[in-house]
C-alpha positions in Angstrom: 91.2 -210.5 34.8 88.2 -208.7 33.0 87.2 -207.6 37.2 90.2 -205.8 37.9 89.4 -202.7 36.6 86.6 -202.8 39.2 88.7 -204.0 41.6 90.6 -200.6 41.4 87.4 -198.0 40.7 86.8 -199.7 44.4 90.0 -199.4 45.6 90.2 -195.7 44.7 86.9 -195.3 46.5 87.8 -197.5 49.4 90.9 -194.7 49.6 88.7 -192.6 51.4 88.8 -194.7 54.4 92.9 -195.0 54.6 93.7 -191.9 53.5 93.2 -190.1 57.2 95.2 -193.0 58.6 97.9 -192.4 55.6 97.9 -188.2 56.8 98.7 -189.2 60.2 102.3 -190.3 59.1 104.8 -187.4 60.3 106.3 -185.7 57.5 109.8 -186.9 58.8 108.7 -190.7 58.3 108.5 -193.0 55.0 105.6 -195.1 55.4 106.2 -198.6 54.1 103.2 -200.6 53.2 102.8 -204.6 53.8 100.1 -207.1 54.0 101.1 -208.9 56.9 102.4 -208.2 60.6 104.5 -210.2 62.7 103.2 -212.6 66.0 106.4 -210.8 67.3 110.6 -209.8 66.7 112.5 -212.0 68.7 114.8 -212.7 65.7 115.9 -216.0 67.4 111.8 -217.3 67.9 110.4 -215.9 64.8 111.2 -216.7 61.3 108.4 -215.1 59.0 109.7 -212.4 56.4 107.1 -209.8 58.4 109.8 -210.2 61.5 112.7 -209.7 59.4 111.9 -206.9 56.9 111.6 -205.3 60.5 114.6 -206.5 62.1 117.1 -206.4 59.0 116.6 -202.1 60.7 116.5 -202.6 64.2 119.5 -204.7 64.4 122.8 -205.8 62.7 124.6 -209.1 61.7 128.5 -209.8 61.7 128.8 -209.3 58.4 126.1 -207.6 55.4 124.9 -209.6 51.8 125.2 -207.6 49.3 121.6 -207.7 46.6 123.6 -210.7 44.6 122.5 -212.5 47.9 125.8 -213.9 47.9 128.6 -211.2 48.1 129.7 -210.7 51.7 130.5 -207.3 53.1 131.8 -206.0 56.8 129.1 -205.3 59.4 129.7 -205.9 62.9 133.0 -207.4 61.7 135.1 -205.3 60.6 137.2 -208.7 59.4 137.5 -211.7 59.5 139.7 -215.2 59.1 138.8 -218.7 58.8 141.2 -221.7 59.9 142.6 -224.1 57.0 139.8 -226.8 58.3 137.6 -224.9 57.8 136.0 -224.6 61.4 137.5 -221.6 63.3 136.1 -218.2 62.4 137.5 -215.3 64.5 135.7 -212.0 63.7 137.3 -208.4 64.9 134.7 -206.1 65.6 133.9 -202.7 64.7 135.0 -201.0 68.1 132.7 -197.5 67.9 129.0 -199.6 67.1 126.5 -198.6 69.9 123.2 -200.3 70.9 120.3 -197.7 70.4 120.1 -197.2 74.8 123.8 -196.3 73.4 125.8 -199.1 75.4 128.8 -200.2 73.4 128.8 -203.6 71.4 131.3 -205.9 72.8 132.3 -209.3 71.8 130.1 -210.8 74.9 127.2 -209.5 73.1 127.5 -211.2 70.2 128.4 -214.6 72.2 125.6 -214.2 74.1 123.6 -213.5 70.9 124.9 -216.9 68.9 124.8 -218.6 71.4 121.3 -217.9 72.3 120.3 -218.9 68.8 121.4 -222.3 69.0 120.8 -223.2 72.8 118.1 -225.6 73.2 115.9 -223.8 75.3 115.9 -221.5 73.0 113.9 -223.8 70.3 114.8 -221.7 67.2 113.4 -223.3 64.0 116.4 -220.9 62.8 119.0 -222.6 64.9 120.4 -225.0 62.3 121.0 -222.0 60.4 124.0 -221.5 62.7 125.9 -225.0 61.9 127.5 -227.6 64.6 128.4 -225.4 67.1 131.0 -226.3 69.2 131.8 -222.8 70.8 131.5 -219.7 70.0 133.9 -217.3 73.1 135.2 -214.2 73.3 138.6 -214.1 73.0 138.9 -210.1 74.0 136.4 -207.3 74.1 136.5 -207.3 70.3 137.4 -210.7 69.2 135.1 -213.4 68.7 136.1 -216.8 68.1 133.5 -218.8 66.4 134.4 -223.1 66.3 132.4 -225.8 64.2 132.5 -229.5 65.1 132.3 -229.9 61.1 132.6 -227.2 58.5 129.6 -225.1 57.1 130.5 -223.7 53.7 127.4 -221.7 54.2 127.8 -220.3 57.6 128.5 -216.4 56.7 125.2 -216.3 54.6 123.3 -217.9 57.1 124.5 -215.2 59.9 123.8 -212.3 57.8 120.1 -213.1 57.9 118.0 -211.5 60.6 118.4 -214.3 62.7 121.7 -213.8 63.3 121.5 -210.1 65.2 123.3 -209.4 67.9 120.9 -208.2 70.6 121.4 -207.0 74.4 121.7 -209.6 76.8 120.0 -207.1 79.2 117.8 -205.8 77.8 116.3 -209.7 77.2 116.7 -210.5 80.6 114.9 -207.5 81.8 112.1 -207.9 78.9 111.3 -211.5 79.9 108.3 -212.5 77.5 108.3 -209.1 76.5 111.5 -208.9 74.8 110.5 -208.4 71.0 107.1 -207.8 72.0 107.4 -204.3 73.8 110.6 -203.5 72.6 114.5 -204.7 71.3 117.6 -202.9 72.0 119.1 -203.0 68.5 122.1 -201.7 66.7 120.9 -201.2 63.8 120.1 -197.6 61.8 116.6 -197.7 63.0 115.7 -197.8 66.9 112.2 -199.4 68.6 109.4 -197.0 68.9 106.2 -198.2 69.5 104.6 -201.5 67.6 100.4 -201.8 67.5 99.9 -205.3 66.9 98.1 -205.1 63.1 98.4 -201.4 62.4 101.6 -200.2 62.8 105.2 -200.1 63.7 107.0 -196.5 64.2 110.9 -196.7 64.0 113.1 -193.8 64.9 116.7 -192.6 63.8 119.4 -194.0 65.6 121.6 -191.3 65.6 124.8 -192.5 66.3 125.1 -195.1 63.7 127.7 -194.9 61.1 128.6 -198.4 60.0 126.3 -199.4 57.8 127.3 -201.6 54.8 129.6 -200.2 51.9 127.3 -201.0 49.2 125.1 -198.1 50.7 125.8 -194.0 49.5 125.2 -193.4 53.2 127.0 -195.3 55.8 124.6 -193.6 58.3 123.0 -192.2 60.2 120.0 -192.8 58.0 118.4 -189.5 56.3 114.7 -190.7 57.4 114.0 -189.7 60.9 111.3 -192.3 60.8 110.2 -194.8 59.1 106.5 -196.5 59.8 105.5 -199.7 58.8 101.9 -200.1 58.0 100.0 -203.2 57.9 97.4 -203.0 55.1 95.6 -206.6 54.4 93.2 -204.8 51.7 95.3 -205.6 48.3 93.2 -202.9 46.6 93.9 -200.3 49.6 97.4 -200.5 48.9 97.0 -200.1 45.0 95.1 -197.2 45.9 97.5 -195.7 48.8 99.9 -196.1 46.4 98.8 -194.6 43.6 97.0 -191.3 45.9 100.2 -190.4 47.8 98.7 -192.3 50.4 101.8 -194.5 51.1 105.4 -194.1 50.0 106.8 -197.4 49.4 105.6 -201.1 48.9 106.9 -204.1 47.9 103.9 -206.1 48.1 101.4 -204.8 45.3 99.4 -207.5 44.6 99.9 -209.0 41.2 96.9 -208.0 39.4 97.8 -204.0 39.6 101.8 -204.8 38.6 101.1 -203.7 35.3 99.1 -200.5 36.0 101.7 -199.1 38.7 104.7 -199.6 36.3 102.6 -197.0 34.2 102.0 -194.4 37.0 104.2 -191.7 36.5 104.5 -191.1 40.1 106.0 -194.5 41.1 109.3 -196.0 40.4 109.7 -199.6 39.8 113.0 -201.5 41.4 113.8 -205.2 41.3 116.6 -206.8 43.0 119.2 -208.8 40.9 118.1 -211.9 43.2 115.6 -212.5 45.4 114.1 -216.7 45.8 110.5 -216.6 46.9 108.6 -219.6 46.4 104.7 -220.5 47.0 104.4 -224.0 47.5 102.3 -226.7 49.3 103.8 -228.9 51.8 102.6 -232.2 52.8 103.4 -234.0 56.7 104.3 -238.0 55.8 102.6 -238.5 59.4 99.4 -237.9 58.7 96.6 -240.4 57.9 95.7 -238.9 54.7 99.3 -237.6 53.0 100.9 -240.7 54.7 101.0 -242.2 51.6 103.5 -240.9 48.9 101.5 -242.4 46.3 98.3 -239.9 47.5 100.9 -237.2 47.7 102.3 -237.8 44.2 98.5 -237.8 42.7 98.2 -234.3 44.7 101.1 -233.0 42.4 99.6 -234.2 39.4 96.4 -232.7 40.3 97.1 -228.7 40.0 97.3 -227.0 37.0 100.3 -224.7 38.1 100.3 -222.5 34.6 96.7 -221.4 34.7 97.0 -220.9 38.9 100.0 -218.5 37.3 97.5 -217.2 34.6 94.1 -216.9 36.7 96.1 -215.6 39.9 99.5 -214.6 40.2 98.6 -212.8 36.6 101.5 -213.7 34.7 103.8 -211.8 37.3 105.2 -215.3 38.6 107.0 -218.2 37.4 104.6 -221.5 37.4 107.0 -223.5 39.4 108.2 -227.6 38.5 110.3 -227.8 41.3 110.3 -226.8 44.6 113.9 -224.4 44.7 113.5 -222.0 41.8 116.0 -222.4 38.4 118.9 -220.1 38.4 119.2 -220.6 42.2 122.9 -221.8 43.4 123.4 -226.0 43.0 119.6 -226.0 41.8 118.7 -229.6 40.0 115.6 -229.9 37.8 116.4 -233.6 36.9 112.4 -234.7 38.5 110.1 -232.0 37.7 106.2 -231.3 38.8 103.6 -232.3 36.0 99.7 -231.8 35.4 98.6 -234.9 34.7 94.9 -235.8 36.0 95.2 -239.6 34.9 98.0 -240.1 36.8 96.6 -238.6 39.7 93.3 -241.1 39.3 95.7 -243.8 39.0 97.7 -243.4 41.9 94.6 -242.7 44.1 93.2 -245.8 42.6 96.3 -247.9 43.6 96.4 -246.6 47.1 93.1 -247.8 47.9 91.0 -244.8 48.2 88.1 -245.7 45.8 85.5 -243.1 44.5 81.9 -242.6 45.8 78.6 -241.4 43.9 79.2 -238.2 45.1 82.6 -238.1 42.9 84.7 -238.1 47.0 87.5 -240.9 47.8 86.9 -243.1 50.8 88.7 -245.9 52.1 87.9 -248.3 55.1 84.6 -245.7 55.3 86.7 -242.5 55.9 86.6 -240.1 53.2 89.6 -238.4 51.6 89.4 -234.5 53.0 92.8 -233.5 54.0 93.1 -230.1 56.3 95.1 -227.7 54.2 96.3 -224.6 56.7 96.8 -221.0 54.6 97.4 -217.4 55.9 94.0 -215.7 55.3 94.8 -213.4 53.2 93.5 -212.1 49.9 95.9 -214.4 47.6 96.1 -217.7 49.2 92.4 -217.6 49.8 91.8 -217.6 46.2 94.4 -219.7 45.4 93.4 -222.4 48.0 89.7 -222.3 46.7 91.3 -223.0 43.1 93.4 -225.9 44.8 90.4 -227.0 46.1 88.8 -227.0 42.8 91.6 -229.1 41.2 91.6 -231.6 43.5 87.8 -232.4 43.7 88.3 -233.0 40.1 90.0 -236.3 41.1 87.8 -236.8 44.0 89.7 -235.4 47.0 87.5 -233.3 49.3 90.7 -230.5 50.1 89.1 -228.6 53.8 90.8 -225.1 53.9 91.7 -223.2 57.1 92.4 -219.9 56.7 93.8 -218.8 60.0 94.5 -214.4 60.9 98.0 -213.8 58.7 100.1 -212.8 61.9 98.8 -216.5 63.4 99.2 -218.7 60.8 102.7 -219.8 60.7 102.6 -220.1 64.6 99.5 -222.7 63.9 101.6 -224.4 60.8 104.8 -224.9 63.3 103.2 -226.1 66.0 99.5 -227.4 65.9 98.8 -231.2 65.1 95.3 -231.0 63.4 96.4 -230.3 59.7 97.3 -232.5 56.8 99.1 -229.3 54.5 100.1 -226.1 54.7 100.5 -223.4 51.7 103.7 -221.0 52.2 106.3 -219.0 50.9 109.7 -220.0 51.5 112.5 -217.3 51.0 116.3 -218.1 50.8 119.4 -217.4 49.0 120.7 -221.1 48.2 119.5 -224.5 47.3 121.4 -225.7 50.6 119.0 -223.2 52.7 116.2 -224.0 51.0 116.8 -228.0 51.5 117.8 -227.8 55.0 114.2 -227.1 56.0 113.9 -231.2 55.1 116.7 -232.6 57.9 114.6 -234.4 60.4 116.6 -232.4 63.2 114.1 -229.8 62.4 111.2 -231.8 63.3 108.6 -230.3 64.1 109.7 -227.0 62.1 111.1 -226.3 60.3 111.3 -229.7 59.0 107.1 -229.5 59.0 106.1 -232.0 56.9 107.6 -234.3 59.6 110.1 -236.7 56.8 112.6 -238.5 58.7 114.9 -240.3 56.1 118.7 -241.3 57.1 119.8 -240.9 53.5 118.5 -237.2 53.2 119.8 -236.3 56.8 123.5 -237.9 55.5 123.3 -235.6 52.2 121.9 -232.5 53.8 125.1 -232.5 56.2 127.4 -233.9 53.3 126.4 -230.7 51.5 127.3 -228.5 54.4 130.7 -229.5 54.8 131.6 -230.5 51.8 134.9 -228.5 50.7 134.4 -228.4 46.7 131.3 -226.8 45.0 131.1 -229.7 43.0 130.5 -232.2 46.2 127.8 -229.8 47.0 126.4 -229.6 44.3 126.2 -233.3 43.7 124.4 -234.3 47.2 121.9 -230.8 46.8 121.0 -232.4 43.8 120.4 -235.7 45.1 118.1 -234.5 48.1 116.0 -232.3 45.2 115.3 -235.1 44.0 114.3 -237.3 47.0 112.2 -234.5 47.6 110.2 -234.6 44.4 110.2 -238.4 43.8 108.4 -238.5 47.3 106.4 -235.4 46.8 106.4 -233.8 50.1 105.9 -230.7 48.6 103.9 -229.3 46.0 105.3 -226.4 43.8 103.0 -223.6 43.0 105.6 -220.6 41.8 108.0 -218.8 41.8 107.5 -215.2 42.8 109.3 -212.0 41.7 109.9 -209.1 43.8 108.3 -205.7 42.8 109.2 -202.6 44.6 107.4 -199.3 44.2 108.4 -195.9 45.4 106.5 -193.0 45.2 108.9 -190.4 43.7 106.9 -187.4 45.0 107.1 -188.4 48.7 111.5 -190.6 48.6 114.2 -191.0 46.8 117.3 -193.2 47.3 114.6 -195.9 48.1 117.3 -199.3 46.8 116.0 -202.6 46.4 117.1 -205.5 48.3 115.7 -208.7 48.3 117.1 -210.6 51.5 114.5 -212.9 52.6 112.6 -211.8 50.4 112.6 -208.0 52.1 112.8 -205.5 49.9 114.5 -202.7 51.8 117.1 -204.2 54.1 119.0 -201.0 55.9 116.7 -198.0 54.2 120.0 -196.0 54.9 119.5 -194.5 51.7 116.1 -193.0 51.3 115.3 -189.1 51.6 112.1 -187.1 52.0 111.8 -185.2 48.7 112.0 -181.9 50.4 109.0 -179.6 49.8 
């Protein structure tokens, strides 16, 4: 911790070089500083946070969640009912919302929207999110009738994510490949300018919106004429950016400068009332070396999660013991992560990988050196190289691949040469955080690859169960599945900082959906000068 203050005497330096980038920002735009861009905004093929903190302002959902993460508010919908079974949703919709070209929203568009999620060609690692669909029609130009082959006592929450916008069926058609690539015809307060692949993406007004959610002053159209997102990888160019006037708003300070922004005068400090991001390891069952649940379990044992917390999340985290964090709905803490280096020696020793001179497992002449896949950024390359060091201590020989951060979770979904991956997984519930485990989502976003009957029956048992206690009861029972065969690792639990600078906006509210800070921006303002 002693190096930080270098650190930031180099990132005030290092200012020099973003500041001219910074000045280029039209005085009618916020800038908004992240880490990481997107591979692309097709909110039906995408599923990172970097496509959604974008989205959740280029387009709209049915209905809005409310910073609680769990109080539902009219969107699209201006109501809606739900059948006594619990499986027919009809939504009436708003009847004066306009797509940014300014075509009027009709109920065909958010058919062709749903149903586009959960179509097969689609391939959506975020189609499960949408339940059994049996059919979703329109029943009228403003009535949409939504039917379940089983009920989803989750299904509103799960459509006010970013994967449930409505989007232009023409505009995709006519886009082809391009389609969240080149452009998206949105309805939401912020319309498609122009996106630079790792620099950059410019939003503009929309200015006919006016139905933005009720917990906002301003139900639109948003005071910002623009707002810019700027991707900065350099954790100590966006403590300095911040701290210069540079930038206007991040929610991604890294955790070493926490501290010294909440002491800058110039910045104000917001945290949402909830907002579930976990860093965690997960391990695929069908791989030669994490095949075996007693090599995953010694893996658990291995990490010191309260000095990783300590050495580098800085105290600004929450050493994690499970892998959905406490205080989370129908959360169950019953089997919880330990340090214990014996037991890891013991379980390695039981499973047959024996230790060499040179302190490395081997077994049947292949040595123990599992592929571990992390976003290359700053954080996770230090943390990795930590992980790294833990397990050598009980003779695993951990090979890190640190793949560009806008490429990574396309090589974690999809490619077949990696043993574990390191993420962070947002969501709002245990029961979205679990679902990730149903082997339907094989190959993501079920990626460890488990394929158990008994967690497939209570996964869907919790979904339609009709009494929060039911749910609660089979949640609990596939937390623990997941721990006793440790197919993840728990790292920590991550808290949400967001700092304005009060010089530049005001009116800048916290969120936390997804793990977004900002959500709709309708309220920030330019401090007039």
């Amino acid at each position: 911790m002693t190096r930080r203050p270098l650190l930031l005497a180099a990132a005030l330096v290092a200012t020099t070089a973003i500041v001219p980038a910074m000045a280029q920002t039209p005085r009618d735009a916020v800038s908004i500083l992240v880490r990481n861009d997107s591979v692309g905004f097709d909110p039906h093929r995408v599923t990172g946070r970097g496509a959604a903190e974008v989205l959740f302002m280029l387009t709209d959902t049915l209905v809005a969640l409310e910073d609680d993460q769990k109080t539902l508010h009219p969107l699209l919908a201006k109501s809606w009912t739900l059948s006594p079974d619990g499986l027919t949703y009809t939504f009436q919709l708003r009847e004066d919302v306009r797509f940014c070209n300014g075509k009027p929203l009709t109920a065909d568009d958010v058919v062709y929207s749903l149903t586009r999620l959960t179509a097969p060609e689609t391939r959506s690692p975020a189609a499960w999110r949408a339940g059994k669909v049996k059919s979703i029609t329109a029943k009228g130009p403003h009535t949409v009738e939504y039917v379940l082959e089983r009920p989803y006592n989750e299904l509103l929450l799960q459509l006010a994510q970013s994967f449930g916008a409505i989007i232009d069926k023409d505009d995709v058609e006519k886009q082809g490949r391009d389609f969240g690539v080149k452009g998206l015809n949105g309805t939401g307060p912020f319309c498609w300018a122009e996106w630079r692949p790792r620099s950059e993406f410019t939003l503009t007004r929309h200015e006919a919106y006016r139905w933005g959610p009720a917990f906002y002053e301003n139900a639109g159209p948003a005071h910002a004429a623009r707002v810019v997102w700027k991707v900065i990888p350099e954790e100590t160019s966006i403590v300095a950016a911040m701290q210069t006037g540079a930038g206007d708003v991040t929610y991604v300070a890294p955790e070493w400068a926490v501290e010294q922004l909440k002491k800058d005068p110039r910045l104000t400090l917001a945290m949402p009332r909830v907002s579930n991001y976990s860093a965690f390891l997960g391990m695929r069952t069908n791989k030669e070396m994490t095949g075996d649940a007693r090599v995953r379990r010694a893996i658990v044992h291995a990490i010191d999660r309260e000095e990783l917390n300590k050495r580098f999340w800085f105290g600004q985290a929450k050493a994690s013991e499970t892998y959905v964090s406490p205080g989370t709905l129908d959360w169950n803490g019953d089997v919880k992560a330990t340090y214990d280096v014996d037991a890891a020696n013991r379980l390695l020793d039981e499973a047959g990988w024996a230790k060499g001179a040179d302190g490395f497992r081997a077994k049947d002449g292949k040595r123990l050196a599992p592929k571990l896949v992390a976003a290359g950024t700053p954080g996770w390359r230090t943390r990795s190289e930590a992980i790294q060091g833990y397990l050598k201590r009980v003779g695993i020989d951990l090979q890190i691949l640190l793949p560009e951060p806008a490429l990574a979770m396309a090589q974690i979904n999809s490619s077949p040469d990696y043993d574990m991956y390191a993420l962070f997984a947002p969501y709002g519930t245990s029961g979205e955080a679990l679902m990730v485990f149903h082997s339907q989502g094989i190959p993501a976003p079920n990626r460890v690859h488990w394929k158990d009957a008994e967690t497939d029956r209570l996964l869907d048992a919790g979904q339609v169960a009709l009494t929060d206690a039911d749910r609660a009861a089979a949640y609990a029972k596939v937390q623990r599945i997941i721990a006793e065969n440790a197919l993840t690792v728990p790292l920590a639990h991550e808290q949400l900082f967001l700092f304005s600078n009060k010089q530049r906006v005001t009116g800048v509210k916290v969120h936390g959906i997804y793990n977004s800070g900002i959500y709709k921006g309708l309220d920030m303002k330019l401090v007039a000068r």
